[in-house]
C-alpha positions in Angstrom: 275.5 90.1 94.7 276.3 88.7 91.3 279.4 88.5 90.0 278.4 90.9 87.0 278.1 93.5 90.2 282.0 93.3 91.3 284.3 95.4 89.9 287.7 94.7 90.0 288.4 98.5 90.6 285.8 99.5 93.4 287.8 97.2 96.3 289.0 98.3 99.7 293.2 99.6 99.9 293.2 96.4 101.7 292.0 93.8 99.0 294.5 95.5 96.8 297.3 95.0 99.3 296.8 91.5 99.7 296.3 90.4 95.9 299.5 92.6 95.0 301.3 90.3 97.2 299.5 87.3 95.8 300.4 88.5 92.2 304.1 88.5 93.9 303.9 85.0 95.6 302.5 83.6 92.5 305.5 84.8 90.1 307.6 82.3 92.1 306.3 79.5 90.6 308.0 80.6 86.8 310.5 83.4 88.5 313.2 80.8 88.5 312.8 79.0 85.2 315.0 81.2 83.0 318.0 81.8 85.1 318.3 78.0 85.8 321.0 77.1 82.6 322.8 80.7 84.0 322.7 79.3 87.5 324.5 76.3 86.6 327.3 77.7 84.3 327.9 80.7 87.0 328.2 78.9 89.9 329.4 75.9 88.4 327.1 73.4 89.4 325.7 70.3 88.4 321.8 70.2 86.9 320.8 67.9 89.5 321.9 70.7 92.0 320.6 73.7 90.4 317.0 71.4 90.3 317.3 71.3 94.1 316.1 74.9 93.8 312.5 73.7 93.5 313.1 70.6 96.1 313.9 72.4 98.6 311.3 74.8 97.9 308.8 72.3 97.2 308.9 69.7 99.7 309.4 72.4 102.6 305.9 73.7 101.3 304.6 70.1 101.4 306.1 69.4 105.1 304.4 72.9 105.8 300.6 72.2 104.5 300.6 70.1 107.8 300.6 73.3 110.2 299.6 76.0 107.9 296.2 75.6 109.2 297.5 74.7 113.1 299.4 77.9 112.8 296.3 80.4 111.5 293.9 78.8 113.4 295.5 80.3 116.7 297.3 83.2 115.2 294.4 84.5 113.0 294.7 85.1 108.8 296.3 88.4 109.4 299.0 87.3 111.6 300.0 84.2 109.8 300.1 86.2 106.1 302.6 88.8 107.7 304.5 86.1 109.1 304.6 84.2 105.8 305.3 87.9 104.4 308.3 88.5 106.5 310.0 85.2 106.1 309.7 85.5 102.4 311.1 89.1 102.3 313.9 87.8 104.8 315.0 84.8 102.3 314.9 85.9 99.0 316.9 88.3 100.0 319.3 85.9 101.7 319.0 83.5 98.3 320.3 87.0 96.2 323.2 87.3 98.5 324.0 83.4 98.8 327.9 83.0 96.9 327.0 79.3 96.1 324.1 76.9 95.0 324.2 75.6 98.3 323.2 78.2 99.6 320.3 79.5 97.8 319.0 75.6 98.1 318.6 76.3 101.7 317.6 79.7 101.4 314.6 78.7 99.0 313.6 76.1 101.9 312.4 78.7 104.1 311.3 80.7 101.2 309.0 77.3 100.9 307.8 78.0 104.7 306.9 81.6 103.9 305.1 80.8 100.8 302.9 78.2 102.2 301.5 80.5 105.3 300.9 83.3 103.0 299.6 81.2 100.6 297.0 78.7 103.1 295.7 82.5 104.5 295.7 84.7 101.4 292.5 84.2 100.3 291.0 84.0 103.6 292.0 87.3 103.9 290.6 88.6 100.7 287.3 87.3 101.3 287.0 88.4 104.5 287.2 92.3 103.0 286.2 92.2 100.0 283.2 94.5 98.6 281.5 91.6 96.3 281.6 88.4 98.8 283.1 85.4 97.8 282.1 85.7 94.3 284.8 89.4 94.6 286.9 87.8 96.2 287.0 85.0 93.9 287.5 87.0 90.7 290.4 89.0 92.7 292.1 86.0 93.5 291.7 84.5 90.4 293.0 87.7 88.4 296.1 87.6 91.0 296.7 84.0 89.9 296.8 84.5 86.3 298.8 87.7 86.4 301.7 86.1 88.5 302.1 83.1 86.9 301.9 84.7 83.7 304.7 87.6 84.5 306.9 85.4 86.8 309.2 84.2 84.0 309.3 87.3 82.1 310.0 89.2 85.6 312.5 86.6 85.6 314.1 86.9 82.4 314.3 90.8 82.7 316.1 90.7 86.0 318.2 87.2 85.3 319.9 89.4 82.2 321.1 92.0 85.0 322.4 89.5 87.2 321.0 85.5 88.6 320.9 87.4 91.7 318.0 90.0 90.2 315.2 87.4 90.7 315.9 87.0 93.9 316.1 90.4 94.7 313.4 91.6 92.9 311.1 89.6 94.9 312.4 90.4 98.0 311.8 94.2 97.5 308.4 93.7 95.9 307.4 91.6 98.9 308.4 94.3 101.2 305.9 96.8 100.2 303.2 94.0 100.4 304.1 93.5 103.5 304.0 97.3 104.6 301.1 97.8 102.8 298.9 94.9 104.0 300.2 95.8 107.7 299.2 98.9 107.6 295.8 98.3 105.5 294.5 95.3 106.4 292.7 95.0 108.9 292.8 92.9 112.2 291.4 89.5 111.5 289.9 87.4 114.2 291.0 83.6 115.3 288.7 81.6 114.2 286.6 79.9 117.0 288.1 76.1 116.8 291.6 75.4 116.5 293.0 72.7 114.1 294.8 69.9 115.5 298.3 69.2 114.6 297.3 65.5 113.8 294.4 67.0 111.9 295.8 66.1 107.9 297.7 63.0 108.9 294.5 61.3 110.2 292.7 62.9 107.4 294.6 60.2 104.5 292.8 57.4 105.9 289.7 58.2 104.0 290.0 56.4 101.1 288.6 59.6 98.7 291.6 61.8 100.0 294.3 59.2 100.0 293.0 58.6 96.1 293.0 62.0 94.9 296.3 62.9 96.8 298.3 60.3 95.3 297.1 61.1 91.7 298.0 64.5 92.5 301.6 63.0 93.6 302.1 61.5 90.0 300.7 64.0 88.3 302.9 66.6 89.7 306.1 64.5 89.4 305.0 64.8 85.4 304.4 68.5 85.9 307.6 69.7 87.9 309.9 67.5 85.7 308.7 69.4 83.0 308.8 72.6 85.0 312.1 72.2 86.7 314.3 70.7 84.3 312.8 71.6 80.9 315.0 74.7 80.4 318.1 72.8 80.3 317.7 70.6 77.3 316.2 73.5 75.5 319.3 75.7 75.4 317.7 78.9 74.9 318.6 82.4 76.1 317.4 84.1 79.4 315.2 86.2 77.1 313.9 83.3 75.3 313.0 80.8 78.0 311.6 83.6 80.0 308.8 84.1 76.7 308.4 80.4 76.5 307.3 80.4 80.3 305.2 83.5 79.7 303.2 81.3 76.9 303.1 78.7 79.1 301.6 80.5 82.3 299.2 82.1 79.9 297.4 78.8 79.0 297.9 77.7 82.4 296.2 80.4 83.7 293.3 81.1 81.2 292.5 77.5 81.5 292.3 77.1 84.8 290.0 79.9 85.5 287.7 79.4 82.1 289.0 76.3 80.3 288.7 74.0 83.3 284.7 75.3 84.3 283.4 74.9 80.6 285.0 71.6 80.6 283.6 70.6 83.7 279.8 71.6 82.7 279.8 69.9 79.8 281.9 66.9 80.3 281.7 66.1 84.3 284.8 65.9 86.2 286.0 62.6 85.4 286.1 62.6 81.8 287.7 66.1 81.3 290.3 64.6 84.0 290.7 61.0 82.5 291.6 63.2 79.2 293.6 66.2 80.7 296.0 63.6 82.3 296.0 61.2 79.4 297.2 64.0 77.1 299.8 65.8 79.7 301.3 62.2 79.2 301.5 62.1 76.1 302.9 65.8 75.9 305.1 64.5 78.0 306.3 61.4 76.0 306.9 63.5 72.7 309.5 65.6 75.3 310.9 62.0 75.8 311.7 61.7 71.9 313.7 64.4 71.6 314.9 66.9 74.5 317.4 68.8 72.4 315.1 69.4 69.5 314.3 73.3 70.5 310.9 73.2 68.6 309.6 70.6 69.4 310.4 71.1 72.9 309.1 75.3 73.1 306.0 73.3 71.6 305.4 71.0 74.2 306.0 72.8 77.2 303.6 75.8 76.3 301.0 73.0 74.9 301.4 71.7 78.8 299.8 75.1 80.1 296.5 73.6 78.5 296.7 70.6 80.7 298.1 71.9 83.7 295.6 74.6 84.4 292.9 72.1 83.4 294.0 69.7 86.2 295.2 72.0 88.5 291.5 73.2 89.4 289.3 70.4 88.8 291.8 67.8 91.3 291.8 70.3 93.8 287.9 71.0 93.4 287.0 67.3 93.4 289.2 66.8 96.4 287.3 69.3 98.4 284.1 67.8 98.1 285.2 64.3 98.3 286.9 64.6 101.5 284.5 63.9 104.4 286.3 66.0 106.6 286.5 70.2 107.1 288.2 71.9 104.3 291.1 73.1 105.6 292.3 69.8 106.9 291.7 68.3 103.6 293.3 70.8 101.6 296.3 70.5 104.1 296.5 66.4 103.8 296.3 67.3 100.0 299.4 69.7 99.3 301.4 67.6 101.3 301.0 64.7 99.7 301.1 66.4 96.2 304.3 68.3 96.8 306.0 65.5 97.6 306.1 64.0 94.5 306.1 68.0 93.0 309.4 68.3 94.8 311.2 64.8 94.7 310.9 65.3 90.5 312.8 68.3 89.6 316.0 66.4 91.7 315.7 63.1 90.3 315.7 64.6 86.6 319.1 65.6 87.1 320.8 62.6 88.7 318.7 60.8 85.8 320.5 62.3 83.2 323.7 62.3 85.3 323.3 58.6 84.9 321.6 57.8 82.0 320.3 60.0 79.2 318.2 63.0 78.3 315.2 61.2 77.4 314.9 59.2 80.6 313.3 61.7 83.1 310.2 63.1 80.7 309.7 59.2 79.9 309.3 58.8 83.5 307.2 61.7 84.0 305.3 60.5 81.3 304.4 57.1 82.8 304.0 58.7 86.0 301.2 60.4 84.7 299.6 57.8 82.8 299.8 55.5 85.9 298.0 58.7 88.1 294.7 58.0 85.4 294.5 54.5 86.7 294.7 55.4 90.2 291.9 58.1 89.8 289.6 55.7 87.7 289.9 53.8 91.2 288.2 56.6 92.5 285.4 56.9 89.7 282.5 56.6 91.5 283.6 59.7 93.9 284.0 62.1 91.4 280.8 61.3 90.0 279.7 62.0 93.5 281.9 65.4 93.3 279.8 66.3 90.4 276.8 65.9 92.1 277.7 67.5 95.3 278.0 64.4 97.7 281.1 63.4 99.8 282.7 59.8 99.5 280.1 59.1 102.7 277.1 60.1 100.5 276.4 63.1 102.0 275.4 66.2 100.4 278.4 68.9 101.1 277.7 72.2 103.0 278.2 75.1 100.5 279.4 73.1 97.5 278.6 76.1 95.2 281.5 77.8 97.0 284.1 75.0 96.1 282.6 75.4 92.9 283.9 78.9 92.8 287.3 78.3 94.5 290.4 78.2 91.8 292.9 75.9 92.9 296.3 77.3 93.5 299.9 76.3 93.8 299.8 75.3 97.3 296.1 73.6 97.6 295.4 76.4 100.5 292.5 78.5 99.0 290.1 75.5 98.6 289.8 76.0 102.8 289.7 79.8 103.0 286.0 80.2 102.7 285.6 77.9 105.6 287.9 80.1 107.6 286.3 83.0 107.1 282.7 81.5 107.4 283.5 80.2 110.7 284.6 83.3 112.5 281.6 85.3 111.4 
């Protein structure tokens, strides 16, 4: 079936459970942004503490990606997406009740744990009952992603003027009736047939393609979460205002990650359209440097970062796939480990930066960070013009490339293995 044959609107109760909750999980990503200046004077804490809100997040998600796969390969998709469902539910509820920053620090952290099972078995679950095939299940997902990174901050902003707490809240009850509704309508999945070992993404990083990409991913994503985690402070907007700015930004990170990054891609190859995505994220980055405080230029550059993010958001996470001479999943796992790492480490060392030094310093970092992750994937040259043409870093031409083709990356690097999953149990 052709993808001109799938309508968004002729799905099973089931598809629409799931990518509701996907839409949900998704908002997380920009739900926070807007309340973090209010977070700080209300609770009166320090920026550096109030950016542990993604670190904890974050690098919990990154430890996770290492049994994400362990875990659904023995519990089944269904299974580990409620269980990811119920500890999310559980602790951003906890987080909307926590009386100190401390507290919703560690709440977020098991937040982080639900996130990435739901997450690494969403779209398995999609595909797997979805009218359309993967190319349905694709545009579902896909739609999901946009929507939720798109309304998180203004779902943020809206609640954040009630209270910091609304957020919090909000997601907890909107996850709850994803959580009854995919229960109740999705149904039972099967374990797939071989079980992942827990060693499985460790032993993965010693092929040199996936230790490449991985670590550009790192420095590229301690450029995007500085901008991400600390950006609102030196802007010193409203609630309302940094909540709109967000919404721009998700807007341009979604529409080119699901158009801009494919036409790119076609016409360019993967390794230019990369070489110039990252090269211009740093120097987005570096005019943040010049002036922090300066409102317009700052609103400027952090929406103008949706471009690049979206952009190398999907073709890293493609390339990676097809690299990797290993199965999907395991790759995908070594990937968002290593990746949210630096993704989470950023936000936190911002803060004490400035704590210590000035404004400027932490998007000057993030800047060179960036710059320095073009080098290390110009190592790598040769294997994503092997990417483009289908072959692994071995040479060999990849099982089903078409479908990683079709796969949009997400937040947490686990769709790029959920077409495996479901392949294998059929």
């Amino acid at each position: 079936m052709s993808s001109d044959d799938v309508s968004l609107f002729k799905q099973p109760k089931a598809v629409y459970a799931v990518a509701f909750a996907c839409v949900i999980s998704f908002m997380g990503i920009g739900l926070v942004d807007p309340i973090l200046p209010a977070l700080k004077t209300q609770l009166d804490a320090s920026e550096s503490q109030v950016t542990l809100l993604f670190t904890s997040y974050l690098v919990v998600t990154a430890v996770a990606m290492l049994v994400t796969n362990w875990v659904s390969s023995r519990l089944g998709a269904k299974r580990t997406l409620l269980f990811g469902l119920i500890i999310i539910v559980v602790f951003a509820a906890l987080a909307g009740s926590a009386g100190s920053i401390s507290g919703i620090v560690a709440f977020r952290a098991g937040w982080g744990l639900g996130n990435a099972l739901f997450i690494a078995t969403s779209l398995a679950a999609i595909v797997s009952s979805a009218r359309g095939g993967f190319a349905g299940a694709i545009i579902l997902y896909e739609a999901a992603l946009g929507l939720g990174i798109a309304a998180g901050p203004l779902v943020g902003s809206l609640l954040g003027n009630i209270s910091w707490r609304g957020p919090f809240y909000g997601v907890s009850a909107l996850m709850a009736i994803a959580l009854v509704a995919t229960f109740f309508l999705l149904p039972a999945t099967p374990r797939p047939a071989a079980r992942t070992a827990l060693s499985a993404p460790l032993k993965a990083l010693t092929h040199r393609g996936l230790l490449t990409m991985s670590l550009t991913a790192l420095l590229y994503n301690w450029g995007f979460f500085t901008m991400l985690g600390y950006a609102p402070f030196p802007m010193n907007l409203s609630i309302t205002n940094l909540g709109w700015v967000f919404f721009c930004w998700g807007i341009l990170v979604a529409f080119f990650s699901v158009v801009g990054a494919p036409w790119l891609q076609r016409r360019l190859g993967t390794a230019v359209s990369l070489y110039g995505s990252l090269a211009l994220f740093a120097v987005d980055l570096a005019v943040m440097a010049i002036s922090p405080t300066n409102q317009t230029l700052m609103i400027g550059a952090v929406i103008a970062a949706g471009i690049f993010i979206g952009i190398n958001n999907t073709l890293m996470t493609q390339a990676v796939m097809i690299v990797s001479p290993v199965e999907r999943p395991v790759a995908s796992a070594a990937y968002g480990f290593v990746r949210f790492i630096g993704g989470g480490l950023a936000p936190f060392a911002a803060g004490k930066l400035v704590e210590h030094l000035t404004v400027h310093v932490p998007f000057a970092l993030a800047a060179v960070a960036v710059l320095v992750s073009v080098g290390v994937l110009a190592t790598g040259h040769r294997l994503l013009a092997d990417a483009d043409a289908g072959l692994d870093e071995d040479g060999h031409h990849v099982v089903d490339a078409e479908d990683v083709q079709g796969e949009i990356a997400d937040e947490f690097g686990g769709a790029p293995g959920a077409i495996d999953e479901v392949i294998n149990v059929r």
